[in-house]
C-alpha positions in Angstrom: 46.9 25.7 3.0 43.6 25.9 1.0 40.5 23.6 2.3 39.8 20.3 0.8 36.8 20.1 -1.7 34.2 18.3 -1.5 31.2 17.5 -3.6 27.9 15.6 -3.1 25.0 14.8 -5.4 21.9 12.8 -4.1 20.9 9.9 -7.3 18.4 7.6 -6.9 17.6 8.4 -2.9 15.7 9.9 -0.1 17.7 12.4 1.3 17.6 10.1 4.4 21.4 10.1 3.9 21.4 13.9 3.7 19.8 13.9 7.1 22.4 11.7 8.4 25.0 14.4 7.7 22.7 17.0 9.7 22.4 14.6 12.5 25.8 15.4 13.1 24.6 18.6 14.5 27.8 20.7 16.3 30.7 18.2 14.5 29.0 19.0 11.3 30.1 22.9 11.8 33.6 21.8 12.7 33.1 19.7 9.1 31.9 22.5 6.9 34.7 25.1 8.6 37.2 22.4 7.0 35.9 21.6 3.9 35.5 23.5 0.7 31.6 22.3 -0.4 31.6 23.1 -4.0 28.8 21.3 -5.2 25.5 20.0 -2.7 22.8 18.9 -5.3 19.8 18.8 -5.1 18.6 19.3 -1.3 20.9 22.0 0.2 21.5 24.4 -2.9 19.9 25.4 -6.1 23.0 24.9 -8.0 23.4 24.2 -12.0 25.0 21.0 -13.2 26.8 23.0 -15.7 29.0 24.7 -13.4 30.1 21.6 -12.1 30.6 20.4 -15.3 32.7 23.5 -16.1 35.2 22.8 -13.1 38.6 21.3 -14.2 38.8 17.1 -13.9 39.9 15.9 -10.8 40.0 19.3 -8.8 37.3 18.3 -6.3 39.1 15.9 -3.3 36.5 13.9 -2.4 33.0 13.3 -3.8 29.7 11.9 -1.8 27.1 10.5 -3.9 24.2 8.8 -2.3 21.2 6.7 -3.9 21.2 4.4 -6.8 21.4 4.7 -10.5 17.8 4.7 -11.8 17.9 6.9 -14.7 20.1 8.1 -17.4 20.3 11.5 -15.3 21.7 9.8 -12.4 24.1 7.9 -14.8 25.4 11.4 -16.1 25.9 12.8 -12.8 28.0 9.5 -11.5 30.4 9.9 -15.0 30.6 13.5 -14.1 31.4 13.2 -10.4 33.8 10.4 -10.8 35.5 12.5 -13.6 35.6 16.0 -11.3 36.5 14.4 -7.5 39.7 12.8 -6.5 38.1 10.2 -4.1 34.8 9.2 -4.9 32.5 7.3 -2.4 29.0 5.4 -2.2 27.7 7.0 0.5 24.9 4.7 2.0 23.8 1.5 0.8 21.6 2.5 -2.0 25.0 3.7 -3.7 26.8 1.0 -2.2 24.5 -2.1 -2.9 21.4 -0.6 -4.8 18.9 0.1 -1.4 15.3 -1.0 -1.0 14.4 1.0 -3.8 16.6 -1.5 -6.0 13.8 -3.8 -5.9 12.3 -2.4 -8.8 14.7 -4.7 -10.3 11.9 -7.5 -9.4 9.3 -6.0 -12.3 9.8 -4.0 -15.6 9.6 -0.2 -15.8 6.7 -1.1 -18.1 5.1 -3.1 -15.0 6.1 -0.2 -12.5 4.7 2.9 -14.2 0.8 0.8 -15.3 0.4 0.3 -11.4 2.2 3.8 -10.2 -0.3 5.7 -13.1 -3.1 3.3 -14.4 -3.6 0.4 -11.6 -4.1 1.9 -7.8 -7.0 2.7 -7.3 -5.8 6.2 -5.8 -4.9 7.7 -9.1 -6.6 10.5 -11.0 -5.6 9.7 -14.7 -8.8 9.3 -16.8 -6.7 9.5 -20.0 -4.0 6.6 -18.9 -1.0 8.6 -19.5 2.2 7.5 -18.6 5.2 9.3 -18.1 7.4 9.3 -21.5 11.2 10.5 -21.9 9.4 13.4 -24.0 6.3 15.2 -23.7 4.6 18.1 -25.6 2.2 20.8 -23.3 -0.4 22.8 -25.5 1.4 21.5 -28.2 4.3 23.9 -28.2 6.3 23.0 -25.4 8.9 20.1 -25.4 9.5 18.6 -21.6 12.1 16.0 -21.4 12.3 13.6 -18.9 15.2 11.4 -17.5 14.8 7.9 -19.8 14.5 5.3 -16.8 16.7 2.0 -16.3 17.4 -0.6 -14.4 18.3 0.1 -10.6 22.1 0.4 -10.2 24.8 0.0 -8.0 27.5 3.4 -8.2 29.8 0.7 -8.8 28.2 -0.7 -11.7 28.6 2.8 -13.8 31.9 4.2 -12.3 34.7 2.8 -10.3 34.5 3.5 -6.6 37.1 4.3 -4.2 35.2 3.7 -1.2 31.8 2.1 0.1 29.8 3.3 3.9 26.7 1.3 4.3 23.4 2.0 6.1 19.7 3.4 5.5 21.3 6.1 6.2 24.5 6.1 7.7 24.6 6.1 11.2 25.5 9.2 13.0 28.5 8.3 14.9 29.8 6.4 12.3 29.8 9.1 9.6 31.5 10.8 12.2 34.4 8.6 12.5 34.3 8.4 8.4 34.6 11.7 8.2 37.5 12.5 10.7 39.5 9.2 8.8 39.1 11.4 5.8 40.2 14.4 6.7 42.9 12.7 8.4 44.2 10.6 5.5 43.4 7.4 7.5 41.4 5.2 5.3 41.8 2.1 4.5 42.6 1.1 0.9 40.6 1.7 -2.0 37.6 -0.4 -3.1 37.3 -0.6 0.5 34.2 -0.3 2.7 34.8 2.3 5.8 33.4 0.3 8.7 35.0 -1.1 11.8 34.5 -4.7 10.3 32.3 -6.4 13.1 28.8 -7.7 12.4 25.7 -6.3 14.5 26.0 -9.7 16.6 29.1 -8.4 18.0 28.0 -5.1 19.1 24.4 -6.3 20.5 23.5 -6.4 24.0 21.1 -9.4 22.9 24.1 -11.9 21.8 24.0 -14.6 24.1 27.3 -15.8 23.4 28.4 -11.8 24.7 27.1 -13.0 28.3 28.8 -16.4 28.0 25.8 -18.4 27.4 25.7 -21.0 24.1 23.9 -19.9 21.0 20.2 -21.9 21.0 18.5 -23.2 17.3 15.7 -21.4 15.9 12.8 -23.7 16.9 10.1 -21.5 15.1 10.0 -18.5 12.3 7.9 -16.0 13.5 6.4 -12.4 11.9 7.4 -9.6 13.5 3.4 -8.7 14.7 3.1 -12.2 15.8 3.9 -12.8 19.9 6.6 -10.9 21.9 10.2 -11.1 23.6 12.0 -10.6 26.6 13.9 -7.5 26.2 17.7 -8.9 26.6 16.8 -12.0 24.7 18.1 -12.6 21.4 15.7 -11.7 18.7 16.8 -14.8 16.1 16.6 -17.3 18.8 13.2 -16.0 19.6 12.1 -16.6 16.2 12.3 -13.3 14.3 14.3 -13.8 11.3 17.4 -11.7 12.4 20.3 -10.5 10.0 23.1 -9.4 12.6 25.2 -12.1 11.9 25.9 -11.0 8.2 25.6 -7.6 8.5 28.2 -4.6 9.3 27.6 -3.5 12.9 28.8 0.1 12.8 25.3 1.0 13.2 25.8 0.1 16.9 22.8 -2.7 16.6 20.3 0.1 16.8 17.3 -1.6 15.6 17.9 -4.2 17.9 17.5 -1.5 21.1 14.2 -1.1 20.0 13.1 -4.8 19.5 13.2 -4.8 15.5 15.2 -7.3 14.2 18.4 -6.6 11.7 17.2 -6.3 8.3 20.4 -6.2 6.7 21.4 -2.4 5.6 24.3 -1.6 6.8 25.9 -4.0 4.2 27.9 -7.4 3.8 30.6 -7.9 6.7 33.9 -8.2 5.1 35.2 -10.6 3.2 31.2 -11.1 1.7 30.8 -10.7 -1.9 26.6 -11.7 -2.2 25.0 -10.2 1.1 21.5 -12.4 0.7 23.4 -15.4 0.0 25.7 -15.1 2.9 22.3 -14.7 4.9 20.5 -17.5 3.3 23.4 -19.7 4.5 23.3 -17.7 8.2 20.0 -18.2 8.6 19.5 -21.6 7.1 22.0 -22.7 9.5 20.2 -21.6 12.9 17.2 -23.3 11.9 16.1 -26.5 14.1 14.3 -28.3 11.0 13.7 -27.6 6.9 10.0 -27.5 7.6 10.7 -24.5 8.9 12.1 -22.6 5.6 8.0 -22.9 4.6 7.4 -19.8 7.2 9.7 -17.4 5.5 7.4 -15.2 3.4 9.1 -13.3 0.4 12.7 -14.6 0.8 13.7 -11.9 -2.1 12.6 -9.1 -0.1 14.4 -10.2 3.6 17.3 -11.5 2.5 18.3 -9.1 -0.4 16.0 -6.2 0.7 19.4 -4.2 0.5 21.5 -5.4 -2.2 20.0 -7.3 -5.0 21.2 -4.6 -7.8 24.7 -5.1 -6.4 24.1 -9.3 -5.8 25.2 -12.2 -8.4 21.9 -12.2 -9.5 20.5 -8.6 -10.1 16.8 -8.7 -10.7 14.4 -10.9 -11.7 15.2 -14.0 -13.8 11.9 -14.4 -16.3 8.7 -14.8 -14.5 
């Protein structure tokens, strides 16, 4: 019986989800001896999008594809992918939900490249130049660069078979992904592979986990701003927590190292805005409205993840 193909093309990312495969160190041998890796672009291989182009639609079993869509590039490589692989999944919550990097969304391209190449103060550009879908060297020499867009959810170009959150993935749970697919035990499509419990449920800090009552927020602190007992929970302690919204399959692994959730393993099931669903979670736990005034830059805690995959998208005029 010949191996299962598999394909995988980093977008809009960091290659923190590459890593995450790599941190599956000896299981990630027993992965490769199964699979058939026909295409890794572009960390692992120098490989030409041509020849993947060239391979017949649908041969390819399962396709990867990690980070959003930020330029027409990316866009290519998502019709192309979707078009060449069987099963196609957003690997990571950039894919899945649009990432931290989706918050670009918030300003124009326009806006992003003056400070990126004209405003910080960092910046050697004497001439101003900006970056341009075509340029010309010595006059002579035509460069083209991928034309930019808005941030993108996978989802929002292609149709997706299957989601995995986190920033990146966590190890043990890619591992458990990965043995469902080789086994033919996923769940059905348009589904997100997690084991549908919210960081709350899998962290040590939960009161309700040692039989004790859930306690109100009485203040809204920053996370440089006093300390915390190390079994107490983080949201009732003040720092604006997101485990009750958010998929626990991470194993709360922040939380073990007294950071609070911040949301990127993606919405629990049955969520279709993540920052709304955490507006209303944490909204709730507050002791008093006064206290909504302490939560600096709602945009970027509650949809720090997700706003190119949320209702609204990006920003609505200024």
């Amino acid at each position: 019986m010949s191996k299962p193909k598999l394909a995988y093309y980093l977008a809009g990312g960091c290659a923190g989800c590459d890593i995450s495969l790599v941190d599956l160190a000896d299981f990630l041998v027993d992965v490769v001896s199964a699979v058939d890796i026909v295409f890794f672009a572009p960390t692992l291989v120098d490989v030409k999008y041509k020849d993947f182009e060239a391979l017949p639609d649908g041969s390819v079993d399962v396709g990867l594809l990690t980070g959003n869509i930020r330029n027409k590039e990316h866009e290519h490589m998502a019709k192309v992918m979707r078009a060449k692989c069987k099963v196609l999944i957003a690997y990571g919550i950039c894919a899945s939900l649009g990432g931290i990097k989706g918050l670009v969304n918030l300003y124009s391209n326009q806006e992003l490249l003056e400070k990126a190449y004209r405003d910080t103060f960092s910046t050697d550009n004497p001439t101003g130049e900006l970056p341009s879908p075509k340029y010309v060297v010595d006059g002579k020499y035509e460069l083209e660069l991928p034309e930019l867009t808005e941030a993108r959810t996978l989802d929002q170009v292609v149709e997706v078979d299957y989601y995995i959150g986190g920033c990146p993935p966590h190890y043990e749970h890619v591992k458990a992904a990965l043995v469902a697919l080789l086994e033919g035990k996923l769940p059905p499509r348009g589904s997100w592979i997690t084991m549908g419990h919210a960081v709350c449920e899998v962290c040590s800090r939960n009161p309700v986990l040692r039989g004790e009552k859930k306690k109100p927020v009485l203040e809204v602190r920053r996370v440089i701003e006093g300390g915390v007992e190390e079994e107490a929970c983080l949201l009732e302690a003040g720092y604006l927590c997101l485990g009750p919204v958010t998929q626990g399959d991470c194993g709360a692994s922040c939380l073990k190292v007294n950071v609070p959730c911040r949301g990127c393993g993606g919405p629990i099931p049955g969520v279709r805005d993540y920052g709304l669903r955490a507006i209303s979670a944490i909204a709730s736990a507050l002791e008093n409205e006064e206290l909504v005034d302490r939560i600096e830059d709602p945009v970027r805690l509650f949809y720090r993840y997700s706003l190119p995959g949320s209702m609204i998208g990006k920003r609505l005029g200024k």
